[in-house]
N, C-alpha and C positions, 0 to 999 in steps of 0.2 A: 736374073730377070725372068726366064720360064717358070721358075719354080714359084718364084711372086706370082706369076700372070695364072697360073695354075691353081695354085692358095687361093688367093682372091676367088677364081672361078667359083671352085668347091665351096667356100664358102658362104657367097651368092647365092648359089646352089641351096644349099642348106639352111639358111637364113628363109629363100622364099618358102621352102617345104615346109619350116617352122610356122610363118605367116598364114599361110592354107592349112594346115592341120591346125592353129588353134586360130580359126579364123575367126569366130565369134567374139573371142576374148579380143581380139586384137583392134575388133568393129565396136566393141564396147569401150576400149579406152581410146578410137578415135572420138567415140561418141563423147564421151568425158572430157575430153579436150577441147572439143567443139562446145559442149555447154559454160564451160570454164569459162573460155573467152566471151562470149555473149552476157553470161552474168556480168564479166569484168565489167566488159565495155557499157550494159545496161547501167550500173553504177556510177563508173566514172561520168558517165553524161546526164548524171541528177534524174535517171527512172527514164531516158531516151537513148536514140541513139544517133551521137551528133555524127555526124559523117568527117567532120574535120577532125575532131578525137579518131575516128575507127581509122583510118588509113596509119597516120604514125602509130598506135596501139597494132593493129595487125603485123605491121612490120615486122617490133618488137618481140610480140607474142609467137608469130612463125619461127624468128631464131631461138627461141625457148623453147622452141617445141623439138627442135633439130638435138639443143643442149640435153631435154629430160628425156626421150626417147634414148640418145646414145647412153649419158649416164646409167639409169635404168638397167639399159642391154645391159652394157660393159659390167657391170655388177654379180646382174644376172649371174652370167654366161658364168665370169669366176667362180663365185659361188657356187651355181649348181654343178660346174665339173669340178669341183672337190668335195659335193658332195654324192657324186656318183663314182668319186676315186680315178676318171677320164684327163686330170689334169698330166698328174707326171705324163701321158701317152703325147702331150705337145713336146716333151724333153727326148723322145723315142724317136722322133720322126727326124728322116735326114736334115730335110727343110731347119734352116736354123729359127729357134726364136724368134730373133728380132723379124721375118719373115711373116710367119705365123700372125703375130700381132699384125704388121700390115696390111695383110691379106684380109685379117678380118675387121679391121677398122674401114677398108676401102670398101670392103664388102657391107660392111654397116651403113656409110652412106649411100649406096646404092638403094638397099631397102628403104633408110629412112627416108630420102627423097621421094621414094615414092611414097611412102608415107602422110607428108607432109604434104604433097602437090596433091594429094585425093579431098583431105580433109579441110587444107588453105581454101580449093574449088570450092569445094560447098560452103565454107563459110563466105565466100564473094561473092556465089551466085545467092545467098539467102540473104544477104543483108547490105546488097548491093554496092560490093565493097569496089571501088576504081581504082588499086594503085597503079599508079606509073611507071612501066616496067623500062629496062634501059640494061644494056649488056654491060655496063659498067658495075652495074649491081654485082654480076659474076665473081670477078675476082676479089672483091670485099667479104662476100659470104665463103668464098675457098679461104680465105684467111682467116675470116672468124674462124670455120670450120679446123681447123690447122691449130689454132690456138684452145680449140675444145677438146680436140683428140689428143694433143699431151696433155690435159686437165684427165682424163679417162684415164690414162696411161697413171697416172699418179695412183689414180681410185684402182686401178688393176693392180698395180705395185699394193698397195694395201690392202686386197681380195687377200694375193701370197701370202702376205705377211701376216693377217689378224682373221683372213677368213668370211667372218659373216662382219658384211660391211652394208647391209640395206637399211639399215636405219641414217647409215650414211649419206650412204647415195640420194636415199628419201630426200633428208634435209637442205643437202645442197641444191637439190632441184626445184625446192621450193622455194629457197632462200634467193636463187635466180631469177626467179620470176618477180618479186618485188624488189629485189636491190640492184638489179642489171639495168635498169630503165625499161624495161621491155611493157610495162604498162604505163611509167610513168618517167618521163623525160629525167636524167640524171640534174639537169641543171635548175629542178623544183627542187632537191635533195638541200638538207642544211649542209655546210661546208665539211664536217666530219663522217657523214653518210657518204656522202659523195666522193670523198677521199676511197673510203673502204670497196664502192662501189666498182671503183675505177681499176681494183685490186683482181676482179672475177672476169673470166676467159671472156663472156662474149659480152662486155657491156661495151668494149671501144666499136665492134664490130657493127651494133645496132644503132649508135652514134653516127656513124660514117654510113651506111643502110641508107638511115632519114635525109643525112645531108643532101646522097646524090639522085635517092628516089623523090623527095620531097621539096627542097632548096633546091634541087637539079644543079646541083654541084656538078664541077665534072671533077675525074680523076686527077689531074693537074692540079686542079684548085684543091681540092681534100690534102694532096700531096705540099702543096704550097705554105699551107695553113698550117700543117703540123698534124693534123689528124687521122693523116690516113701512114704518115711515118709512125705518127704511135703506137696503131695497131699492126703493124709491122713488126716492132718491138715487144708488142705486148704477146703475139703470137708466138712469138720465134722463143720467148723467152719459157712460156708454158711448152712448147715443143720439146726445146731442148732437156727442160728443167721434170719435164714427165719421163723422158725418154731414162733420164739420168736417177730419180727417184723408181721406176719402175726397175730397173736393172739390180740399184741397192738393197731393194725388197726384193727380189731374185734371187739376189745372194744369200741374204740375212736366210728366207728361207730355206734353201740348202746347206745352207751351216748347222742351221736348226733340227736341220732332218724334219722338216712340218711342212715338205712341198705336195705332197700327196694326202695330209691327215687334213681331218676336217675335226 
């Protein structure tokens, strides 16, 4: 447990120093986020902007934002420490692996939250966005979140094992944002979109988000209904199923002797 609590630290650590030293970069693609969603939202409401459209859409668009930011990172981070030859030095350190990875996945939502709570702000105070906040909100986004980070885990497992994986990562993060509902309610979707849709980490999450920020569901009722057991299931299942895919690409690459080659 120290040695996690310690990882994590460091890696917070590190992460923010990252943030501050490319700071500009980092203020440009909040800025591209922010314009993203504006364009969306101007469209979707036929060249306005309906205020009943912006709030379910924001919702939405906030967990995509959580999703393309960690994606992205996790990509990143792989890639560029085997392309600086820094990877094997995670196999050196007492700290076991599976450690390592938590510490900086815990560490990544640390950053991304903040993140996301700078640039969600400005987008509310600009376009007078009112969602209805509710601490039940809390542990639906810790589960979506849960079921994002074994989705990372998988794409981390595939950094190991093939290396240059950004055109990957690109595409899932794009492919999120239109088929997750996060702009557009899954239940518009034809019946065979909607099947597939149901398939990606965080679209049960932004399902259950609307009910209980927007329906004012409470957690009982989400739970009652089936839909907040779903993403239960659907998290747990990407958890486990990244934890276990990331470990086989582990292997695969030390069998291969290609854990260090880029």
């Amino acid at each position: 447990m120290q040695i996690t609590l310690l990882v994590m630290f460091s890696e917070t650590v590190k992460r923010f120093q990252i943030i501050w030293n490319y700071k500009f970069n980092i203020l440009i693609q909040l800025l591209t986020i922010g314009l993203i969603f504006i364009g969306a939202t101007f469209f979707l409401g036929g060249g306005q902007f309906n205020q009943q459209l912006l709030i379910p859409v924001f919702i939405g668009y906030v967990v995509w934002f959580y999703a393309r930011i960690v994606i992205m990172s996790t990509s990143a981070d792989m890639v560029g420490e085997a392309q600086s030859g820094t990877l094997e030095q995670m196999y050196m350190t007492p700290a076991p692996t599976e450690f390592l990875i938590l510490g900086r996945m815990l560490a990544m939502l640390v950053t991304t939250t903040l993140m996301v709570a700078i640039t969600s702000l400005a987008l509310a105070l600009l376009l007078h966005i009112q969602v209805p906040l509710s601490w039940e909100a809390v542990p639906i986004l810790a589960l979506t979140l849960g079921g994002l980070f074994g989705f990372t885990l998988m794409l981390s497992g595939a950094a190991l094992a093939f290396k240059q994986i950004d055109a990957l990562a690109d595409l899932i993060q794009n492919l999120m944002l239109f088929l997750t509902g996060s702009l557009l309610p899954v239940s518009h979707f034809p019946g065979w979109l909607a099947a597939i849709a149901q398939t990606l980490p965080i679209t049960q999450g932004v399902i259950v988000l609307r009910n209980v920020l927007i329906s004012n569901q409470s957690l009982l009722t989400t739970w009652q209904n089936g839909s907040l057991v779903l993403l239960v299931i659907h998290s747990s299942i990407y958890l486990l199923g990244g934890w276990f895919i990331f470990k086989w690409c582990e292997r695969l690459a030390k069998r291969q002797g290609s854990l260090s080659h880029y």
